[in-house]
C-alpha atoms as one frame of an Amber mdcrd trajectory, in Angstrom:
protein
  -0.026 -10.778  53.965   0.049 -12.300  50.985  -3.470 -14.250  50.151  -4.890
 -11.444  48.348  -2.217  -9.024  46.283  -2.142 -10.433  42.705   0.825 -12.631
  41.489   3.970 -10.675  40.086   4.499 -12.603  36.582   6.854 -11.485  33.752
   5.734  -9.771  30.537   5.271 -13.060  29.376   2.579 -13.756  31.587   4.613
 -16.382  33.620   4.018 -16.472  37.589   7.430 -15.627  39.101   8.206 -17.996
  41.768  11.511 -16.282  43.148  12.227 -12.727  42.890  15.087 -12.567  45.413
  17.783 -14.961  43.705  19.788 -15.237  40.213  20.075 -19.328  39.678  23.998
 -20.480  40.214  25.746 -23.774  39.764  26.120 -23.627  43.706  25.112 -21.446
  46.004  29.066 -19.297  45.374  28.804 -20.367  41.818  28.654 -18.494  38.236
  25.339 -17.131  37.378  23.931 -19.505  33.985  23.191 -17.323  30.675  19.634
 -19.057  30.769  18.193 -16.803  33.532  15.462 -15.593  31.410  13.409 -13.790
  34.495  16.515 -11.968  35.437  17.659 -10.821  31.801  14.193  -9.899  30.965
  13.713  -8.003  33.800  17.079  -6.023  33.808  17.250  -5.738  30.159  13.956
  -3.876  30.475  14.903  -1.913  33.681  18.232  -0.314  31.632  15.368   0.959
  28.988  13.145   2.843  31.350  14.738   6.550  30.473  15.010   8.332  27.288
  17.944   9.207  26.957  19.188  10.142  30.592  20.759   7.720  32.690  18.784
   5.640  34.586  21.001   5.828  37.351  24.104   7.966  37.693  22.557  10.728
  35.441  24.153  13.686  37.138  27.802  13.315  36.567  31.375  15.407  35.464
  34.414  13.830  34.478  37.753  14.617  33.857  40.913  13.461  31.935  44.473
  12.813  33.263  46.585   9.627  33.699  47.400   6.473  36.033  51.318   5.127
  36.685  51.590   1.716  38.182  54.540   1.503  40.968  54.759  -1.679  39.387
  54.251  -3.403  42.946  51.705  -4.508  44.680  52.454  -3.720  48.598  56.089
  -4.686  48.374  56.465  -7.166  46.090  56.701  -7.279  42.764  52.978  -6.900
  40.701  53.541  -9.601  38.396  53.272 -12.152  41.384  49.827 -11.225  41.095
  48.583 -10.375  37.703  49.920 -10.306  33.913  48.052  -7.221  33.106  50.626
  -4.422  31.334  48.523  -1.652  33.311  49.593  -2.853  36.575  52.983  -3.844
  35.829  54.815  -1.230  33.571  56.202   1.438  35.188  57.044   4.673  33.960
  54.136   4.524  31.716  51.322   7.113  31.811  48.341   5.794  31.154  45.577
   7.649  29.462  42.634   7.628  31.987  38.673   9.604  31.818  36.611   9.423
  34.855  33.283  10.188  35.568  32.445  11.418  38.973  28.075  11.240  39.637
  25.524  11.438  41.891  23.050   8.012  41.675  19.468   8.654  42.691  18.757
  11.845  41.072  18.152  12.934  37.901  20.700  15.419  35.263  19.390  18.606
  36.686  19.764  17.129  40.419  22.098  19.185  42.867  25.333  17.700  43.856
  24.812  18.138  47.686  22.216  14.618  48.013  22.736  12.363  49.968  23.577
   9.706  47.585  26.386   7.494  47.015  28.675   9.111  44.379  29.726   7.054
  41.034  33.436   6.226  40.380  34.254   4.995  36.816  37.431   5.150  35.499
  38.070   4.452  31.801  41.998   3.361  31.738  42.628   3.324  27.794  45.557
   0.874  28.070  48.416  -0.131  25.201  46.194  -3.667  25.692  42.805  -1.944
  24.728  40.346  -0.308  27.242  39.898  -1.403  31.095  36.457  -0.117  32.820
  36.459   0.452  36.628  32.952   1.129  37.568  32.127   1.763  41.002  31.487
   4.103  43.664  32.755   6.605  46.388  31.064   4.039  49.408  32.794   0.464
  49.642  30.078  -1.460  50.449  26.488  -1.197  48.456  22.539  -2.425  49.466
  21.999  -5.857  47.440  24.338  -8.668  46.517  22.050 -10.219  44.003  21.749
  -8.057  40.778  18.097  -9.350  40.481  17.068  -6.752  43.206  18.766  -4.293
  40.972  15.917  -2.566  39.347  13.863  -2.900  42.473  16.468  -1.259  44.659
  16.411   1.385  42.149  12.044   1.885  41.687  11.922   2.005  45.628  14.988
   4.872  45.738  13.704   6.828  42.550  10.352   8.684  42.715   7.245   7.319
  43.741   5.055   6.348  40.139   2.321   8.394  41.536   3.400  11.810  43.067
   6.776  11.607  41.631   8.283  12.537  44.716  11.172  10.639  46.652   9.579
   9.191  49.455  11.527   8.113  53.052   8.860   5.210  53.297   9.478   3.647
  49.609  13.368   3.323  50.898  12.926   1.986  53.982  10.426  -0.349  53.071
  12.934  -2.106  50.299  15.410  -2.054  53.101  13.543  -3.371  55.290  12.967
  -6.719  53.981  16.812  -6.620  52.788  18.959  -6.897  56.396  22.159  -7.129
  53.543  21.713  -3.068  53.501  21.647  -2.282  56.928  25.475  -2.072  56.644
  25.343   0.534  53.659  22.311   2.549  55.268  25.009   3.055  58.273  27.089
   4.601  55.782  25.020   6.560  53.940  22.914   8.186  56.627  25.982   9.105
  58.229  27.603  12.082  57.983  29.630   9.835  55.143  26.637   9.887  52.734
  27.510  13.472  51.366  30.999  13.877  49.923  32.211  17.403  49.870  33.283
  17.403  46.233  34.981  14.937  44.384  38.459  15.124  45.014  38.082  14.302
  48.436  36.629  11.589  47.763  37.207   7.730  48.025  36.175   5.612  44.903
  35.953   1.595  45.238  35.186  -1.358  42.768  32.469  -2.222  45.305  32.739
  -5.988  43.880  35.132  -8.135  44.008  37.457  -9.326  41.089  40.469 -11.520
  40.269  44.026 -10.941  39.652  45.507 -13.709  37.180  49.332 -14.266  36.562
  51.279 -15.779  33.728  51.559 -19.031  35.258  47.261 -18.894  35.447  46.809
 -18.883  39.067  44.545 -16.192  40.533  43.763 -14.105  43.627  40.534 -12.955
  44.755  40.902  -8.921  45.289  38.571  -5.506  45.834  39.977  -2.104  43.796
  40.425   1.145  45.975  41.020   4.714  45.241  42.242   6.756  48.374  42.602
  10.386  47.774  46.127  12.547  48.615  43.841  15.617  49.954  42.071  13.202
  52.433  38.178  12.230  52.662  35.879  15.281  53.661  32.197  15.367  54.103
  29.517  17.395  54.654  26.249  17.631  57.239  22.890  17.733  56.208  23.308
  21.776  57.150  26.368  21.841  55.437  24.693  20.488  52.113  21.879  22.692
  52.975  23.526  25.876  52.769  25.352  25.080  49.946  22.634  23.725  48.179
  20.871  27.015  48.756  23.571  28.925  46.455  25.221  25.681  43.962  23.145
  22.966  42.769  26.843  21.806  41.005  29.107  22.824  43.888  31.366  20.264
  43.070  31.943  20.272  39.703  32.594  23.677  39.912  34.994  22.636  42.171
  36.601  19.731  40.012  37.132  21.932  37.098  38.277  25.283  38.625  41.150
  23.385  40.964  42.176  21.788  37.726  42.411  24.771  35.632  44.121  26.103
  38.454  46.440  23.285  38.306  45.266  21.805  41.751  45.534  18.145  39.986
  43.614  15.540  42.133  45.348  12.542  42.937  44.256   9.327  44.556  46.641
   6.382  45.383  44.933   2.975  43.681  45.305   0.256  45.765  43.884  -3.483
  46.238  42.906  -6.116  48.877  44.279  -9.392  48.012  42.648 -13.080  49.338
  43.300 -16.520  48.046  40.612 -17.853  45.487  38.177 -19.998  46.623  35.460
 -20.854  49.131  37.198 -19.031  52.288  34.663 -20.752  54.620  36.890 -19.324
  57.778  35.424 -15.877  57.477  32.171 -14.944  58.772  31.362 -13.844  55.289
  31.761 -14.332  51.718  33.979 -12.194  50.264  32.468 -12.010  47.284  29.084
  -9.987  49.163  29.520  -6.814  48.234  27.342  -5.571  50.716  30.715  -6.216
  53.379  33.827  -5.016  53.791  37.240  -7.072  53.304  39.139  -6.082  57.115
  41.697  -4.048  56.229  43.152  -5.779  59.657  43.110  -8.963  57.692  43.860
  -7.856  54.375  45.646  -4.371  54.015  45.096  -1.663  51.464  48.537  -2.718
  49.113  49.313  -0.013  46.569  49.193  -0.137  42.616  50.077   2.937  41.274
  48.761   6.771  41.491  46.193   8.563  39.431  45.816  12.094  38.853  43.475
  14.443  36.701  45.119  16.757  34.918  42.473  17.947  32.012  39.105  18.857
  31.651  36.540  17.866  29.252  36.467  20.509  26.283  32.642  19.451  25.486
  30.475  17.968  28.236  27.944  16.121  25.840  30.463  14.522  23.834  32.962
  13.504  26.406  30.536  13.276  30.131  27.374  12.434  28.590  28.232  10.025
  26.162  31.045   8.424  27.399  30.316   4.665  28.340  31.458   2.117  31.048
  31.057  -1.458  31.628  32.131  -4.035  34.384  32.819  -6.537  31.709  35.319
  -4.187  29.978  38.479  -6.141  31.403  42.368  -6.562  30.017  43.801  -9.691
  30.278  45.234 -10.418  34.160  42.270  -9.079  35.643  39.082 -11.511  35.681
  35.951 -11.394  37.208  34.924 -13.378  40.132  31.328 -15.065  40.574  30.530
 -12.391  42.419  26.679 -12.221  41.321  26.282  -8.251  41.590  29.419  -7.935
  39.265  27.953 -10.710  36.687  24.515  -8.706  36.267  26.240  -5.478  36.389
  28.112  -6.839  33.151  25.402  -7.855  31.258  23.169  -4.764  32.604  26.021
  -1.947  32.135  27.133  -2.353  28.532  23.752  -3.122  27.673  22.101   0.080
  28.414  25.325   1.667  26.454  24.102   0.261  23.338  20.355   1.628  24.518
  21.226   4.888  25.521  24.163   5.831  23.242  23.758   3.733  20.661  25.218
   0.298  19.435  28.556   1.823  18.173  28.921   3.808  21.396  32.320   2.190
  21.414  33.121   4.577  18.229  32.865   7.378  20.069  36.475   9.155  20.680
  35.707   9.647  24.096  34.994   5.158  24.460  37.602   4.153  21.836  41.189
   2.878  22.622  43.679   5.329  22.774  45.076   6.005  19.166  47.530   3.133
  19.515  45.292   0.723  20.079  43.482  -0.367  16.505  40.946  -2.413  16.718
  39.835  -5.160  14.779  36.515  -6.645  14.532  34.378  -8.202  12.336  31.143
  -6.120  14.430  29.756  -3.997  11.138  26.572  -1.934  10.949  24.301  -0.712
  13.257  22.875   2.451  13.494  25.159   5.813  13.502  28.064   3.643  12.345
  30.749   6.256  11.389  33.854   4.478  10.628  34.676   0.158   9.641  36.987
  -1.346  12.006  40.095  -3.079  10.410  40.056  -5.662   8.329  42.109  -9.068
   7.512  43.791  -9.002   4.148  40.884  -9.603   1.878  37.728  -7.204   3.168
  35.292  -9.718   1.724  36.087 -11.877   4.905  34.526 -10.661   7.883  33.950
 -13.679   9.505  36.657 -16.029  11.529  37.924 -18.999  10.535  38.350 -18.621
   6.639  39.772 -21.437   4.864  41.519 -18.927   3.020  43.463 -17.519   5.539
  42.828 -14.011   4.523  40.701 -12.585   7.584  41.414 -12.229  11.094  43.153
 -14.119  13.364  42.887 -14.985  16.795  45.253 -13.972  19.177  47.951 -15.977
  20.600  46.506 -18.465  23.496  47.738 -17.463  27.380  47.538 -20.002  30.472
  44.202 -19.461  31.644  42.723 -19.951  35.042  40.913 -22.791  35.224  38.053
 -22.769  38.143  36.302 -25.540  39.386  32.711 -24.992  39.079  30.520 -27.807
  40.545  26.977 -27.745  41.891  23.187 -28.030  41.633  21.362 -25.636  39.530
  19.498 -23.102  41.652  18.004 -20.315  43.395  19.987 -19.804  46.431  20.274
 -17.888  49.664  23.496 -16.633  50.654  24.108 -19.031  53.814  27.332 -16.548
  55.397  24.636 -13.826  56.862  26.286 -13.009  60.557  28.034 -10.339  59.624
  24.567  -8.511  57.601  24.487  -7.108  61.303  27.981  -7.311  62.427  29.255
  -5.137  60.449  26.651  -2.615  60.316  27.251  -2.538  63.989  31.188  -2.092
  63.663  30.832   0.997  61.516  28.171   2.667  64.365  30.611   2.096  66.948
  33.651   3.489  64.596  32.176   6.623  63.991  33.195   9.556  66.365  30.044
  10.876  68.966  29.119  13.739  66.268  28.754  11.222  63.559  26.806   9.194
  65.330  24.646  12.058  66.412  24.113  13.006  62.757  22.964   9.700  61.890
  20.704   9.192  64.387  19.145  12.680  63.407  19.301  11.963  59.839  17.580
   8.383  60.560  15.121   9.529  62.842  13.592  12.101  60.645  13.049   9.876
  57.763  11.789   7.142  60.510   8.949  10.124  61.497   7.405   9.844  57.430
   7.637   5.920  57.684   3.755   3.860  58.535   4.680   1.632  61.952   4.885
  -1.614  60.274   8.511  -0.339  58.736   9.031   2.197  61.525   9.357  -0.886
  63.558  11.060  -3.322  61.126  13.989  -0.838  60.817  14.520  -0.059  64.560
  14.639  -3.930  64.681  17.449  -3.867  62.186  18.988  -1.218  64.009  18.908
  -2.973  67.425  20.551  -6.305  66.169  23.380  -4.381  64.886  23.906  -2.382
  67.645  21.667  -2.263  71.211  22.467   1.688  70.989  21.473   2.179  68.090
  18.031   0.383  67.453  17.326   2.306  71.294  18.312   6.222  69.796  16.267
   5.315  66.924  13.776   4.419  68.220  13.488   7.116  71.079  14.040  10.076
  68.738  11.328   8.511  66.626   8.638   7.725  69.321   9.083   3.984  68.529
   8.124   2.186  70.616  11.470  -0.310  71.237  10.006  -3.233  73.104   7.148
  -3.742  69.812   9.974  -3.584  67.891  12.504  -6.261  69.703   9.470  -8.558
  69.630   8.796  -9.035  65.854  10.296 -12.160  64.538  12.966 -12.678  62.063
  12.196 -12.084  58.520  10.271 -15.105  56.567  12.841 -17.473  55.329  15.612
 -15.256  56.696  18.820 -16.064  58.738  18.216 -14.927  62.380  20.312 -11.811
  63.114  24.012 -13.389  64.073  23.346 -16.737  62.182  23.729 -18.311  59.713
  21.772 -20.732  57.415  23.200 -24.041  56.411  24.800 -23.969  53.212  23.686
 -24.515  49.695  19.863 -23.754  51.025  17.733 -22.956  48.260  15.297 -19.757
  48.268  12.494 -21.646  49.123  14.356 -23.093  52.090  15.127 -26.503  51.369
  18.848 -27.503  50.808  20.802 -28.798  48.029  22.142 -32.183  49.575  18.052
 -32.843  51.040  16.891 -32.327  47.950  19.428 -34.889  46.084  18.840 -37.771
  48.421  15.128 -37.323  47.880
């Protein structure tokens, strides 16, 4: 297929040769800071709108506070992690979060199906903590390279600028990773019925650190008091028909009322390291953590309280970013969560500015002062503090009149070793597994609702992905692929018979570890 479409290059000019992996020390390993293909590409991607959102540009937010239990499940949270947030109780802590749809753009109505944006901006006595994630647990890609195409193939077609069924399901196709989250949101679980009864997850997967420096892997949860409610596609329909902002009309008239929302926080814990007894790697944020194997333990509570008193200043401009972490809470190598923190608070400083932490609505709370030798930049309204002589703003000074660094802390130290690489994630059994657990979880009227939902976007689909996709289906569940396919007029036995995907695990397997894109392995390659 492939002999006579040109050769994707960068702007540079230089052929890419992989445009499916991030290179790692290791195939579980930290992404390196030299991946110019990936930053160029994603740096470029989080300038492609002026100034809306690229993604997440329909959104409402609201103010109110979090209190930590000060355990996590029943012990005590400083087994866990050093961070104050988690630990202190009795302490409210200022928090702002923004609640959004993904796909579509400002003016978009709030009844798409479309996973929903979580971010919560905890402005803690230790300085600011982002959560970004989303209402869904699971998401499509677990390489942030895929990012902006994930993102071109969901958003408008370049052409007709219409969203087309085919463009989505043609990315997906070649990605069996999403199956599990296309489950999801085709079901009837793809159109929350406002945001306070709604879930909200991390998505990726973090680490806990203690005083003495020893970590935990562990995944961030919001469960709402009210309870999770969604809507149908006729549901949406109807209401779409009279609101295109149902539920931020919602959000702010229960809180005026003084309905407050309130979600329990809660986390998955798992020991650090390589966990090679689980079918897959926990930090894939395209699966779910069993709760069976590792229970929802809660935090703390948070409840909204307050809404915004302007929606530019405090929705639209206020900023998040994965890398926005206090100290006891790291991040993993999960390679989603290390583009999202370059990507995130780099389109900040695009879209907003490059003092968008000046902003009231993105600074610390008031007791927080902050202290940085970062000057300039356009819209700068204010000069953060200063050592003792303000001619020094630079660190060390001989003169010992500047700023100092902070005390040191026991740090977690983690052992990094491996080849530099491209590499396929080798854990792929459960890409279908699960997808095939959360079909068989859902009661017979969700089911029927996805099929319907699936079936009609299968009917604007050409064959080639008509059939890919009922393949998909059928590995994760013999049910499913077979509904599919008969409310589509696929025809299931063309389908069963394509191969695997090029260079692709076979549904239910796995490929050896450290295997490089190109499909040679690490340890071949070294005795070579």
């Amino acid at each position: 297929m492939s002999e006579n479409r040109p050769i994707l290059t960068t702007r540079q000019g230089h052929p890419v040769r992989d445009n499916q992996s991030t290179r790692t020390v290791g195939e579980r390993g930290p992404a390196t800071l030299e991946n110019y293909q990936f930053i160029e590409k994603i740096t470029h991607f989080d300038r492609e709108r002026i100034p809306e959102r690229v993604v997440h540009a329909r959104g409402a937010g609201a103010h109110g506070y979090f209190e930590a239990y000060g355990k996590i499940g029943n012990e005590p949270a400083s087994k866990y992690t050093r961070a104050r947030v988690l630990n202190e109780t009795g302490v409210k802590t200022p928090v702002f979060v923004r609640f959004s749809t993904v796909a579509g753009a400002k003016e978009s109505p709030e009844t798409e199906r479309d996973p929903r944006g979580f971010a919560v901006k905890f402005k803690t006595v230790e300085g600011n903590w982002d959560l970004v994630g989303n209402n869904l647990k699971v998401f499509f890609i677990r390489d942030a390279i895929k990012f902006p195409d994930m993102i071109h193939a969901f958003k408008p077609d370049p052409v007709t600028n219409r969203q087309e069924a085919w463009r989505f399901f043609d990315f997906v196709a070649q990605h069996p990773e999403s199956i599990h989250m296309v489950t999801h949101l085709k079901s009837p679980w793809g159109i929350p019925a406002n945001y306070r009864e709604m879930e909200g997850s991390g998505v990726n997967t973090y680490k806990l650190v203690n005083d003495k420096g020893e970590a935990v892997l562990c995944k961030f949860h919001f469960e709402p008091k009210l309870g999770v409610r969604n809507l149908t596609s006729a549901q949406a329909s109807e209401i779409q028909a009279k609101d295109v902002g149902h539920a931020t009309r919602d959000l702010y008239d229960n809180i005026q009322a003084g309905n407050f929302p309130e979600w329990e926080f809660c986390v998955q814990i798992m020991p650090d390291g390589p966990n090679d007894h689980l079918s897959f790697d926990p930090l894939d944020d395209t699966k779910l953590w069993p709760v069976e194997d590792f229970p929802l333990l809660p935090v703390g509570r948070m409840v909204l309280d307050r809404v915004p008193d302007n929606f530019f200043a405090e929705v639209e401009q206020s900023a998040f970013g994965t890398g926005v972490l206090v100290d006891g809470i790291d991040f993993s190598d999960d390679k989603m969560l290390q583009g999202r923190t370059l990507s995130y608070s780099d389109t900040q400083r695009y879209r907003v500015g490059a003092n968008y932490l000046q902003l009231p609505i993105n600074a610390p709370q008031p007791g927080v002062k902050v202290y940085s030798n970062q000057r300039d930049g356009q819209m700068a309204y204010a000069v953060d503090g200063t050592g003792k002589n303000k001619h020094i703003n630079y660190e060390p000074s001989t003169l010992g009149e500047g700023l100092a660094e902070a005390p040191k802390k026991t740090e977690y130290h983690q052992p990094v070793e491996g080849r530099l690489g491209r590499y396929q994630t080798s854990r792929t059994e459960d890409d279908y597994t699960q997808a095939g657990v959360r079909y068989r979880s859902f009661q017979d009227w969700e089911r029927d609702d996805l099929i319907a939902n699936l079936v009609a976007d299968m009917k604007q689909c050409p064959e080639p992905i008509q059939l890919r996709m009922v393949w998909h289906f059928w590995h994760a569940d013999e049910d499913y692929g077979r509904r599919v396919a008969e409310g589509a007029g696929i025809d299931l036995e063309k389908a069963k018979a394509l191969p695997p995907l090029p260079g692709r695990a076979a549904p239910g397997k796995r490929l050896k570890a450290e295997t490089y894109a190109d499909g040679t392995q690490a340890h071949k390659v070294a005795a070579e």
